[in-house]
Each structure stands twice: as C-alpha cells, then as structure tokens.
C-alpha positions in Angstrom: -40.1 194.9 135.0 -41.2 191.8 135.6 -39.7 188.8 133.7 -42.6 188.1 131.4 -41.9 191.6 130.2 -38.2 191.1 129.7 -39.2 187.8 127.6 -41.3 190.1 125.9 -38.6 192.5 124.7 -36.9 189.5 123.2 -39.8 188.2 121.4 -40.3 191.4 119.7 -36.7 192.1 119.2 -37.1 190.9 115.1 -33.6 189.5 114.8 -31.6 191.9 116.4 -28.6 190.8 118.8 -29.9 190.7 122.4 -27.9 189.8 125.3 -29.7 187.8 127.6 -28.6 187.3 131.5 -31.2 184.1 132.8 -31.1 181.0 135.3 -30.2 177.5 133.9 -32.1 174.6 135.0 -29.6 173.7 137.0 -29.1 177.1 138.8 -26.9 178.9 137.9 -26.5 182.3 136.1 -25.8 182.2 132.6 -25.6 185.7 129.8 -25.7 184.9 126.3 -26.0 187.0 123.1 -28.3 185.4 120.6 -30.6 186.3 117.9 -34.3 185.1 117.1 -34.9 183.8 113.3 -32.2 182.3 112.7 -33.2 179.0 110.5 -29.6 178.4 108.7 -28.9 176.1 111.1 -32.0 174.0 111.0 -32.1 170.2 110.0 -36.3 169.8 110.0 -38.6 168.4 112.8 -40.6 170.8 114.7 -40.0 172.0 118.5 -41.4 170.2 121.3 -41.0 172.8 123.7 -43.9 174.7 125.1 -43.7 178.3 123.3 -45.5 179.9 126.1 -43.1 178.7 128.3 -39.3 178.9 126.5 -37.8 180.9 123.9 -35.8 179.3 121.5 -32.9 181.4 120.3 -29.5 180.9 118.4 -27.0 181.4 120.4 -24.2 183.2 118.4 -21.0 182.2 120.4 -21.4 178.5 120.6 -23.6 178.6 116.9 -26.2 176.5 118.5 -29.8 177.0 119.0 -30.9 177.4 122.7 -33.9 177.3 124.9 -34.6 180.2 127.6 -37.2 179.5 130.2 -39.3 182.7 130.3 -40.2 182.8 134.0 -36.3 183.0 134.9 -35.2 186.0 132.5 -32.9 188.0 135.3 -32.0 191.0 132.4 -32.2 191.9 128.7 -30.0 194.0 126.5 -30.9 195.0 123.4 -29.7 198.4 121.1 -27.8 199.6 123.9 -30.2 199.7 126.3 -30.8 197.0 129.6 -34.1 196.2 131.1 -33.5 195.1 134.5 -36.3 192.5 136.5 -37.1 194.0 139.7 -36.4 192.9 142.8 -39.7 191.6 144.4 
C-alpha cells in the first residue's frame, strides 16, 4: 500500500477509532488514535487547509483536532487490523 491508500482507509473509516503512525513536519514519527467527525469541539470558521492534501482529525488523547499530511501516512490501524505502506 501506498500512502494515498492508507489516507484512504481513514477517510472512509466513518467515525471509528483509527490509530494512525505518520511523519510531523518537523520529522519525526508520531502515532495517534483519533476519530473523523467529531464537531463537539468546534468554535465556527471554516478550514484553511487543503483537503486533498491533510486530514483533519480529533485526536482523542490530547482532545484536540489535528491535521495529517496525506503523503506521509507510515501505517493505519483500524478494527484490529494494520495496513502497512510499503517500502519503495
């Protein structure tokens, strides 16, 4: 799989807990476990951020909502099972 794929399986994951393991912006490796839909926390405004490019997700830990860029998705895991990006 290739990481558009893997962004993929969390775009179509319909609110369900994913785990996702990606590089920051300023390198290093970061997992988090977040969710899609989540609009409890939302004060108004509209994103700004490129939707081809990022996916905004709530991370459930720190209860905040975060931005993953799609292109540096490493591995996804969702119901138990973990999609893996290939080695190129």
């Amino acid at each position: 799989m290739d990481s558009k794929e893997l962004a993929s399986i969390v775009a179509e994951s319909n609110g369900r807990f994913v785990s996702v393991t990606f590089i920051k912006k300023d390198g290093t490796e970061r997992t988090m476990l977040c969710r899609l839909g989540v609009t409890k926390y939302l004060k108004g405004g509209t994103s700004k951020l490129d939707a081809d490019k990022y996916l905004t997700v709530f991370d459930v830990k720190k209860e905040e909502y975060r931005a993953i860029n799609r292109e540096t998705i490493l591995s996804v895991k969702l119901a138990g099972t973990t999609y893996v990006q290939e080695a190129t």
